[in-house]
Structures are given as C-alpha cells and as structure tokens.
N, C-alpha and C positions, 0 to 999 in steps of 0.2 A: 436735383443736381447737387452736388457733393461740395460745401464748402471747404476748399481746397485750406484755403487760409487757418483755419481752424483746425484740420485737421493734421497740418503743421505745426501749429502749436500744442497738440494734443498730446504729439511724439518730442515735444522740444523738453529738456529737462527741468522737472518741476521748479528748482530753484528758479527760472527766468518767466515761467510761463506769462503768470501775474503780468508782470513788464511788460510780455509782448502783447498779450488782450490792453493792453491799456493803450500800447501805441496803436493799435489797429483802433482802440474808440477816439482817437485824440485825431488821427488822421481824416476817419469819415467823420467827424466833427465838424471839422476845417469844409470838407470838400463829400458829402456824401454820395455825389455821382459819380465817385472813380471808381474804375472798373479794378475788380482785385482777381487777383490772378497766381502762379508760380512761375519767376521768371528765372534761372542761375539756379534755380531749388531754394530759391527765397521767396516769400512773399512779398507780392509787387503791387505796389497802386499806379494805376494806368489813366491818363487824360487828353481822349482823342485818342487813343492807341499809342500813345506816348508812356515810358516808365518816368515816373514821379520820385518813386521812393520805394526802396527796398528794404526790407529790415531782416534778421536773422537771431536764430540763437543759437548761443556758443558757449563753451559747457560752462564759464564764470561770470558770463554777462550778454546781454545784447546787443547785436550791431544794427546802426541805421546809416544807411547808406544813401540819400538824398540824389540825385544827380548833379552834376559839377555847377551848372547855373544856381542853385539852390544853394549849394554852398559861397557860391562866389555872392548871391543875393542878399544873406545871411551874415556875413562876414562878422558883421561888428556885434549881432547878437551872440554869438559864438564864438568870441572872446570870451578867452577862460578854457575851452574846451580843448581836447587835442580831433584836432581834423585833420583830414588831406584834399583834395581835388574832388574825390565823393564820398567821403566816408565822416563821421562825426562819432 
C-alpha cells in the first residue's frame, strides 16, 4: 500500500521537506494510532474517522492546520504565534 503521506512530502519542495517529516514524527508520537490519510490534498491525521490535523507545504514554509477545537484548546500555548480558527 502506497504511503500517501510520504509520498507528498517526496513532491513538497526540498526547502520544507525536513519540517514536514518532523511534524508527521512529532504527531504519531503524540498519538501513533491515527490513521493518516490525504484529505483537501493535505496530509491528514484521522481519530475515529475524525480529521485531527492537517499540514501542508508551501513554497516558503509549512502550514499546520489543527481543527478549530485544538486551537481553541491550545489557546494559551499559542500565544506568540499568528493563528486563526484552524490554522497556526
């Protein structure tokens, strides 16, 4: 079976890549039963068939995308940071 996730970062530009293997080992860290997937053409970590967290790469940096409970849960660590409703 074809890891998808990988294979998105294979094509993401070299500048980010680094970054994004790192969030995908920092996430199944945390949680290594989520199911990872492409969801929007991002790679998606999934719990219960729920999306968790999305990340992306973009040609000068990384996006992580959390779902809005996560940031609202997060709030005070992510002080400092620029977020929105789901994005960090």
């Amino acid at each position: 079976m074809e890891d998808v996730i990988k294979t998105y970062i294979a094509k993401a530009p070299l500048e980010v890549q680094d970054i994004l293997h790192r969030v995908r080992e920092l996430v199944l860290e945390v949680d290594p039963e989520l199911t990872q997937t492409l969801s929007y053409q991002m790679p998606t970590f999934k719990k219960h068939g729920k999306p968790i967290l999305y990340f992306a790469a973009h040609k000068n940096h990384p996006g992580i995308y959390p779902t809005p409970p996560a940031v609202a849960q997060f709030a005070v660590r992510l002080a400092g940071y620029k977020t929105s409703k789901g994005a960090i």
